[in-house]
N, CA, C and O of each residue as an XYZ file, in Angstrom:
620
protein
N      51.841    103.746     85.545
C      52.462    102.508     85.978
C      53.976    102.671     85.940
O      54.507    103.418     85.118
N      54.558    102.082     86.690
C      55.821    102.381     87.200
C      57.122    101.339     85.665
O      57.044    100.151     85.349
N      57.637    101.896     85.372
C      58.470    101.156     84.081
C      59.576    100.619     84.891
O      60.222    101.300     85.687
N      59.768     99.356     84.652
C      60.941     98.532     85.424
C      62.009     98.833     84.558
O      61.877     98.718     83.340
N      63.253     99.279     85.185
C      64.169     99.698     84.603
C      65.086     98.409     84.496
O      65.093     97.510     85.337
N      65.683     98.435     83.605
C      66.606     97.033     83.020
C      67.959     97.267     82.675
O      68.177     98.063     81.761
N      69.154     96.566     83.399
C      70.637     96.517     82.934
C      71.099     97.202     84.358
O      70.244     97.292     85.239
N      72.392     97.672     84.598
C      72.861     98.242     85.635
C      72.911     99.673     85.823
O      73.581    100.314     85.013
N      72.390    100.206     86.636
C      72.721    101.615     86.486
C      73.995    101.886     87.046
O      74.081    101.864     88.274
N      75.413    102.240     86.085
C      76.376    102.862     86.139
C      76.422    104.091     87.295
O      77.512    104.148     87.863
N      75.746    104.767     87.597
C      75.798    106.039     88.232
C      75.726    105.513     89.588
O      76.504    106.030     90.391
N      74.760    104.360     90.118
C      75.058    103.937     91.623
C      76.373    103.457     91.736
O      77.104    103.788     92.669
N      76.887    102.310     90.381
C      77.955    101.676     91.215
C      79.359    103.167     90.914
O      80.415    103.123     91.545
N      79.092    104.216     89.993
C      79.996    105.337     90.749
C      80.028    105.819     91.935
O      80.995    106.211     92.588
N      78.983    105.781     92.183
C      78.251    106.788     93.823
C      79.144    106.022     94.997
O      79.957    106.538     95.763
N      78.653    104.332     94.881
C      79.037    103.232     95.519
C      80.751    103.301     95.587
O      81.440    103.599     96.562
N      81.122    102.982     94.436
C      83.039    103.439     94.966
C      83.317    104.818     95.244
O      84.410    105.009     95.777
N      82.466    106.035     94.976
C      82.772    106.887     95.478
C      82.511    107.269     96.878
O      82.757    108.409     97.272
N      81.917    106.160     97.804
C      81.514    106.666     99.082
C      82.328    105.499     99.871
O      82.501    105.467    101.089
N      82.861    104.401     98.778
C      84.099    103.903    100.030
C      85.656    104.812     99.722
O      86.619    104.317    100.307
N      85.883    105.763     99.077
C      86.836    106.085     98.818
C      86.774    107.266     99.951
O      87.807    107.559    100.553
N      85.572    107.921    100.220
C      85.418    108.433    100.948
C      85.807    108.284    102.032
O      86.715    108.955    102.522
N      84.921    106.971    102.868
C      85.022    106.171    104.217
C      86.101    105.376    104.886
O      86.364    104.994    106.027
N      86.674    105.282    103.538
C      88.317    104.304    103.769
C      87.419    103.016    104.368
O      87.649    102.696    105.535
N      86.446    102.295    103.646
C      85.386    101.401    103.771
C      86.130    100.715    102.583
O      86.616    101.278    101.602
N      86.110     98.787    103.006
C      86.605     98.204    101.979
C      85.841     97.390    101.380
O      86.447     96.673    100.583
N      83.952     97.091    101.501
C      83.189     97.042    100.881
C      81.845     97.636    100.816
O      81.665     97.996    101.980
N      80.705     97.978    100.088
C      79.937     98.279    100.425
C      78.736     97.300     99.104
O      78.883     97.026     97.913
N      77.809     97.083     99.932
C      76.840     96.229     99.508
C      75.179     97.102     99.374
O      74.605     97.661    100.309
N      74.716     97.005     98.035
C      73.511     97.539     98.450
C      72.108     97.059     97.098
O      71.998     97.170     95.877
N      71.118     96.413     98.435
C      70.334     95.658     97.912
C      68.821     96.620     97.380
O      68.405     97.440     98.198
N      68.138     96.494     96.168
C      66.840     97.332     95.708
C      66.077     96.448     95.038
O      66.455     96.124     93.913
N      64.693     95.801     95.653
C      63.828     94.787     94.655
C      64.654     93.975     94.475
O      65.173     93.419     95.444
N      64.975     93.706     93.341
C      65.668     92.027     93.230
C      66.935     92.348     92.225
O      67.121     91.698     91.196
N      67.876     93.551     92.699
C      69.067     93.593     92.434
C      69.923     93.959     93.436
O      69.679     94.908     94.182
N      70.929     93.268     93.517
C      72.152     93.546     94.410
C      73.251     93.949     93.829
O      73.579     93.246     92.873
N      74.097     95.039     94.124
C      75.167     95.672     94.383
C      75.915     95.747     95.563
O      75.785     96.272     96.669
N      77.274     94.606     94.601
C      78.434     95.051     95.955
C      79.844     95.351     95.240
O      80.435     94.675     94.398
N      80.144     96.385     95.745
C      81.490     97.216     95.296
C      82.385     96.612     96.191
O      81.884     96.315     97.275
N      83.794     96.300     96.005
C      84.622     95.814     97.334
C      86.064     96.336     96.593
O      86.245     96.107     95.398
N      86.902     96.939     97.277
C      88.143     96.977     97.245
C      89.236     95.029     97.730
O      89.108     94.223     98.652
N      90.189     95.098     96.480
C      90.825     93.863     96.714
C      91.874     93.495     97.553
O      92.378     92.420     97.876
N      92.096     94.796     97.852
C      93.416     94.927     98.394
C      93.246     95.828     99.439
O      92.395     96.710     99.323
N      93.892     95.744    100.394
C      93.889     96.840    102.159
C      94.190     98.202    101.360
O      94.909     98.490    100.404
N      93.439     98.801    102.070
C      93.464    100.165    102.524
C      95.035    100.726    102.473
O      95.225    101.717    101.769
N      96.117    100.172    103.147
C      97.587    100.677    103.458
C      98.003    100.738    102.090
O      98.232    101.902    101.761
N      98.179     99.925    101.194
C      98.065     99.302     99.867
C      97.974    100.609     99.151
O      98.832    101.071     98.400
N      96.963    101.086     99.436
C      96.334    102.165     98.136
C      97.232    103.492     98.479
O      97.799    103.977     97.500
N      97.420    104.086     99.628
C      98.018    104.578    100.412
C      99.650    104.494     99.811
O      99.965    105.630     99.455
N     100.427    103.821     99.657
C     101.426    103.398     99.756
C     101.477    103.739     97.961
O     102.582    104.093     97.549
N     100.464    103.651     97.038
C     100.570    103.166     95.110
C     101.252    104.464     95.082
O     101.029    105.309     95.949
N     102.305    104.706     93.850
C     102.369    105.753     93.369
C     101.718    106.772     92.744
O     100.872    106.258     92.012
N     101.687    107.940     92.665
C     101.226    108.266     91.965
C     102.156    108.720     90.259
O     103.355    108.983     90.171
N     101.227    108.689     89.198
C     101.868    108.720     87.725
C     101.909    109.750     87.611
O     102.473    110.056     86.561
N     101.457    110.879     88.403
C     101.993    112.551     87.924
C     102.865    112.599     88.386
O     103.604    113.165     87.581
N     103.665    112.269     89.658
C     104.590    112.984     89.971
C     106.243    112.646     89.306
O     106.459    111.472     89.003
N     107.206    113.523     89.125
C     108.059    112.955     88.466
C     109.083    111.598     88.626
O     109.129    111.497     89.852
N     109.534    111.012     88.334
C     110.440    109.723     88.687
C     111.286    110.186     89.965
O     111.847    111.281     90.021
N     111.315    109.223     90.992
C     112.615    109.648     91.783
C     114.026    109.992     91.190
O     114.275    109.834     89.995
N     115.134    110.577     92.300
C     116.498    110.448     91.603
C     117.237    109.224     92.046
O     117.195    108.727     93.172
N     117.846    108.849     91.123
C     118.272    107.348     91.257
C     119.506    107.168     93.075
O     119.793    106.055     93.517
N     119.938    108.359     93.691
C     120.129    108.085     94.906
C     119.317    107.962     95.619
O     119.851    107.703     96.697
N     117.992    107.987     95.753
C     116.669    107.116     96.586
C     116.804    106.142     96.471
O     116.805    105.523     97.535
N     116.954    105.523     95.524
C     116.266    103.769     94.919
C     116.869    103.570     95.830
O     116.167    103.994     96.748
N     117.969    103.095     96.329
C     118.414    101.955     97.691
C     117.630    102.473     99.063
O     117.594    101.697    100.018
N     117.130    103.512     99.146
C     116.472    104.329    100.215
C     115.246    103.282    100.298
O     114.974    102.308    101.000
N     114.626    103.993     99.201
C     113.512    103.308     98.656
C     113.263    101.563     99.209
O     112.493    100.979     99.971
N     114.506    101.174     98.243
C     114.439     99.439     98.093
C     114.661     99.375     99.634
O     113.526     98.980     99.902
N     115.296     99.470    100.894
C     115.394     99.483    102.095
C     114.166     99.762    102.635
O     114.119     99.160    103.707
N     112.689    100.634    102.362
C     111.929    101.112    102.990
C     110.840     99.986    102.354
O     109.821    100.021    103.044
N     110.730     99.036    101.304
C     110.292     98.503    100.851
C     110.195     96.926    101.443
O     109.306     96.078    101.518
N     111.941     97.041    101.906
C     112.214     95.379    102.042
C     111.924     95.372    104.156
O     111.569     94.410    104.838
N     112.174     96.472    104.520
C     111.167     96.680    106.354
C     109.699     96.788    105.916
O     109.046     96.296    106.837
N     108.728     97.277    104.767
C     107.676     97.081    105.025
C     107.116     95.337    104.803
O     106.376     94.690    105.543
N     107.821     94.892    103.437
C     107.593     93.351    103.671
C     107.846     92.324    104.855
O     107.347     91.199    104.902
N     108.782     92.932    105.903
C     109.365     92.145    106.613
C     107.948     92.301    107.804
O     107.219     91.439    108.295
N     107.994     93.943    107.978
C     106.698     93.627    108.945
C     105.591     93.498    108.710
O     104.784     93.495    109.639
N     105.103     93.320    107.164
C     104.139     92.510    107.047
C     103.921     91.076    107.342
O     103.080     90.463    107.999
N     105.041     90.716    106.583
C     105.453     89.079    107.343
C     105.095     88.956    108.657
O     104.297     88.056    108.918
N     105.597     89.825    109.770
C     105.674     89.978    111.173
C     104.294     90.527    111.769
O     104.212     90.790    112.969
N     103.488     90.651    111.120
C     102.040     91.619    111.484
C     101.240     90.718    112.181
O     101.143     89.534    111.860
N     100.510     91.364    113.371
C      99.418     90.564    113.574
C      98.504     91.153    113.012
O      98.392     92.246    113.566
N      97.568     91.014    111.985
C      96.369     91.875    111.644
C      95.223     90.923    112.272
O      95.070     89.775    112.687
N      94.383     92.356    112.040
C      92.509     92.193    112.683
C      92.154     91.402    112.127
O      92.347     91.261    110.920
N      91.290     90.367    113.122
C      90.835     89.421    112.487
C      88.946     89.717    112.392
O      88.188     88.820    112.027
N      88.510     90.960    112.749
C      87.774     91.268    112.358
C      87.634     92.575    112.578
O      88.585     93.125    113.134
N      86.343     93.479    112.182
C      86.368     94.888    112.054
C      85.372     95.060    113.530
O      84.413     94.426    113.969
N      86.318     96.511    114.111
C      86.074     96.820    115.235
C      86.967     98.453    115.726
O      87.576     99.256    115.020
N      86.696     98.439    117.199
C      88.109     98.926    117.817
C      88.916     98.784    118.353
O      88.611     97.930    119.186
N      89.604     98.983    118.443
C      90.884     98.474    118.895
C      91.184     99.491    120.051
O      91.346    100.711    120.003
N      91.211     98.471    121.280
C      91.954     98.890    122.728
C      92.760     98.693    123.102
O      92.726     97.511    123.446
N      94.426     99.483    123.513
C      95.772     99.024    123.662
C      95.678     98.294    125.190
O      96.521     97.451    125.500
N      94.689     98.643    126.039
C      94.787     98.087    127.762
C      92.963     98.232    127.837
O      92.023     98.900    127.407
N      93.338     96.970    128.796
C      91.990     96.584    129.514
C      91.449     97.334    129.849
O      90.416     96.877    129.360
N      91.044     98.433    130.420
C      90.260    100.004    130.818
C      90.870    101.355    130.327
O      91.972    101.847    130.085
N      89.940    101.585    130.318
C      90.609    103.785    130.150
C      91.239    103.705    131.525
O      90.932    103.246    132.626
N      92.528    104.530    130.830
C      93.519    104.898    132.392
C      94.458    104.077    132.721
O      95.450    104.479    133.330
N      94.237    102.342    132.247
C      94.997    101.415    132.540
C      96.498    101.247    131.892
O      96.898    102.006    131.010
N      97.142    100.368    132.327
C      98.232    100.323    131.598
C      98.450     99.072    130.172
O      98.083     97.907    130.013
N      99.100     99.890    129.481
C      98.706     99.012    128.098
C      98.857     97.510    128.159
O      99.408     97.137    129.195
N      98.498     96.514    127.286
C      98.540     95.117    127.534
C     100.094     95.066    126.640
O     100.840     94.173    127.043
N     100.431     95.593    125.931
C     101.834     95.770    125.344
C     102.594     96.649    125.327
O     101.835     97.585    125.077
N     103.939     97.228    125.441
C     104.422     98.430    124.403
C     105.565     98.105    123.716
O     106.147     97.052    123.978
N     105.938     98.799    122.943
C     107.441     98.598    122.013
C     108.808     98.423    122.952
O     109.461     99.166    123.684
N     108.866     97.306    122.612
C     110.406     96.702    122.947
C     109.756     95.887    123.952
O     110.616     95.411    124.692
N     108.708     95.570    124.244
C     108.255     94.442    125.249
C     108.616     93.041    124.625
O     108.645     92.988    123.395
N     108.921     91.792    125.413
C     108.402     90.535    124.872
C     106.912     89.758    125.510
O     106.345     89.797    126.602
N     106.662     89.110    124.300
C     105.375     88.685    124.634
C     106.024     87.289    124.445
O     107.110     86.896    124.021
N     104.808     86.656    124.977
C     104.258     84.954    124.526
C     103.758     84.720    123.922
O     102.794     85.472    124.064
N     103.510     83.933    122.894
C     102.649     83.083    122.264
C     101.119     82.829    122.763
O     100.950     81.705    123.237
N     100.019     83.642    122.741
C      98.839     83.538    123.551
C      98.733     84.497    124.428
O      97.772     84.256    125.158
N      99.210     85.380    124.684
C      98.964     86.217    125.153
C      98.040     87.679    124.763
O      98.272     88.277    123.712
N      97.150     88.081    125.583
C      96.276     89.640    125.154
C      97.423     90.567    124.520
O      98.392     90.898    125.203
N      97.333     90.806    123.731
C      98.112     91.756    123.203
C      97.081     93.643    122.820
O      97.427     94.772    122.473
N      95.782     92.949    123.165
C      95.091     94.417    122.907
C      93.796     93.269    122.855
O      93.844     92.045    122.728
N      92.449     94.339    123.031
C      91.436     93.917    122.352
C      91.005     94.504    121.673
O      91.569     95.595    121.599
N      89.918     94.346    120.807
C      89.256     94.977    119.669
C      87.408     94.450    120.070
O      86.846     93.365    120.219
N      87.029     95.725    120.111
C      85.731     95.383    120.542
C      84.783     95.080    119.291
O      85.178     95.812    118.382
N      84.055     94.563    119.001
C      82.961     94.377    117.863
C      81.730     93.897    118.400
O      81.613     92.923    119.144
N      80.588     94.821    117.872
C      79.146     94.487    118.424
C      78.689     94.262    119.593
O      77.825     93.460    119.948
N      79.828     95.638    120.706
C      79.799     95.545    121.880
C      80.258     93.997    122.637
O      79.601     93.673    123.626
N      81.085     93.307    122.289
C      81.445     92.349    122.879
C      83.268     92.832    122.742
O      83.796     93.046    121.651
N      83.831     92.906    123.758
C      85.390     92.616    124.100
C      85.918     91.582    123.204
O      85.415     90.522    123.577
N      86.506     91.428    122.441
C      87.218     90.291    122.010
C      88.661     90.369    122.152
O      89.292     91.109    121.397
N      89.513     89.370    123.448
C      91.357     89.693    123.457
C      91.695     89.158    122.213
O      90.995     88.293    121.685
N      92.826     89.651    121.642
C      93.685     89.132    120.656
C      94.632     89.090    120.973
O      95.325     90.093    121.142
N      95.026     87.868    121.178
C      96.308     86.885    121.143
C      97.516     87.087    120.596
O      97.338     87.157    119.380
N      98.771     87.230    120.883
C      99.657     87.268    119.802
C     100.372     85.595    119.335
O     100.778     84.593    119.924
N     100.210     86.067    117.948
C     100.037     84.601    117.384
C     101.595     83.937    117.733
O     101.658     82.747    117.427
N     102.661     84.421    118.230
C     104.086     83.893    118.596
C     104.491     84.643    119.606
O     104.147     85.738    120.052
N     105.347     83.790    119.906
C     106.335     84.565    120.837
C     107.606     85.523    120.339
O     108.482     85.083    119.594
N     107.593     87.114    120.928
C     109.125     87.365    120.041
C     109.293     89.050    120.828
O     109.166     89.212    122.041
N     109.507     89.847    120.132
C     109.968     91.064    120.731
C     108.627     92.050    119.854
O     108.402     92.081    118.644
N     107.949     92.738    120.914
C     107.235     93.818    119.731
C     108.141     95.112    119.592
O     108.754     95.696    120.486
N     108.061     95.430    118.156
C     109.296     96.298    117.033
C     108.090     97.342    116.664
O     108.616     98.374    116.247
N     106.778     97.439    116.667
C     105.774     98.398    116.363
C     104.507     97.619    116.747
O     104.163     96.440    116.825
N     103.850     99.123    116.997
C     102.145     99.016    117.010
C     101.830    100.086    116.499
O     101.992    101.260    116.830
N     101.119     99.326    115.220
C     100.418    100.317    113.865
C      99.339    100.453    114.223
O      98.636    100.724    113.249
N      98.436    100.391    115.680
C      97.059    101.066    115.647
C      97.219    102.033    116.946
O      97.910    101.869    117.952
N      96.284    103.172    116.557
C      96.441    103.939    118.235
C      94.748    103.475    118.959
O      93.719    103.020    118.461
N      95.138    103.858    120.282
C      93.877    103.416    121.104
C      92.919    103.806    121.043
O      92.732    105.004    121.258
N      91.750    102.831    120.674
C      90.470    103.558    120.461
C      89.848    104.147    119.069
O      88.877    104.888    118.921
N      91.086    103.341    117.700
C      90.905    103.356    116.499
C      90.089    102.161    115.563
O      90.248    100.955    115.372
N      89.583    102.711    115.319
C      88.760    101.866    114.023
C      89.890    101.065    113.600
O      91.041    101.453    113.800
N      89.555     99.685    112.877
C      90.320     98.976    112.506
C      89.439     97.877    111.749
O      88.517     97.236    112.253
N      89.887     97.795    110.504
C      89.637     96.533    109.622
C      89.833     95.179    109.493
O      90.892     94.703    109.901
N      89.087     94.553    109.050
C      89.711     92.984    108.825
C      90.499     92.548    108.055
O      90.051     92.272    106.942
N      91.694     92.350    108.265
C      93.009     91.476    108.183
C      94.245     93.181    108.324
O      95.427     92.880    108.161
N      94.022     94.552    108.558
C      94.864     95.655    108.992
C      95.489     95.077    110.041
O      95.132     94.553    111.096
N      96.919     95.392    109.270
C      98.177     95.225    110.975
C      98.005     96.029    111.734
O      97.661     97.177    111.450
N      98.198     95.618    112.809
C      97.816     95.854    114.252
C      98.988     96.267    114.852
O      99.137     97.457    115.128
N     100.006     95.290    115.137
C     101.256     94.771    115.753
C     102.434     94.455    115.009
O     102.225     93.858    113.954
N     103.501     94.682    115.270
C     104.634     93.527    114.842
C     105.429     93.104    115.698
O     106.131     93.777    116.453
N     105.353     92.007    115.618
C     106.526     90.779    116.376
C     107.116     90.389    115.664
O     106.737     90.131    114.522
N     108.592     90.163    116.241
C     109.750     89.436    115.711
C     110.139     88.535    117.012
O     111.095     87.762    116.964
């Protein structure tokens, strides 16, 4: 007879963050009989990317303003980001071959296709949420892309 095992087994939910660390996957869920496991990262992907690491030695103190400058443009175009509003791919123009629905230094409108992102075989346009100048596009064509990952920046 089969012995029902009782408490959590530690070794899946290692396996489990070890196969989104893998995938650059920001949750993974997994259901057996009448227990569920879901592992989720709290924070984006860019985020983790970006942490320091504690081995390497301290910068030299002529970076820090480098630094603090490369810090205070990534907040700004976060501020300025359009991120995914759901997980998909991301298409810069309406067909292969076509010409993009944006590029850098364009202005857009408020409502306008700025790219689509396909999910579950359905096209979905995404809009740019203002009107302003695009200053970057953080996805290339035909890339995987997450829910709430910048996409765009407008100013």
């Amino acid at each position: 007879m089969a012995e029902k095992k009782t408490g959590i087994d530690q070794a899946l939910i290692r396996d489990l963050a070890n196969i989104l660390n893998e995938t650059d996957l920001t949750e993974i869920e997994v259901e057996q009989d009448s227990m569920r496991i879901r592992v989720s990262r709290s924070a984006p992907i860019q985020a983790y990317a970006q942490m320091p690491t504690y081995a390497a030695p301290p910068a030299p103190a002529a970076a820090a303003p480098a630094a603090a400058a490369q810090a205070a443009e990534a907040a700004r175009s976060a501020k300025n980001a359009l991120t995914a509003p759901m997980v998909g791919t991301a298409y810069l123009a309406p067909a292969p071959g076509s010409r993009p629905f944006i590029e850098v230094g364009a202005q857009v409108k408020e409502g306008q296709t700025v790219l689509i992102i396909e999910a579950m075989k359905t096209m979905n346009q995404i809009p740019a949420p203002r009107s302003g100048k695009v200053v970057e596009i953080l996805v290339e064509d035909g890339a995987p892309v997450e829910y709430g990952e910048a996409l765009v920046v407008i100013e």
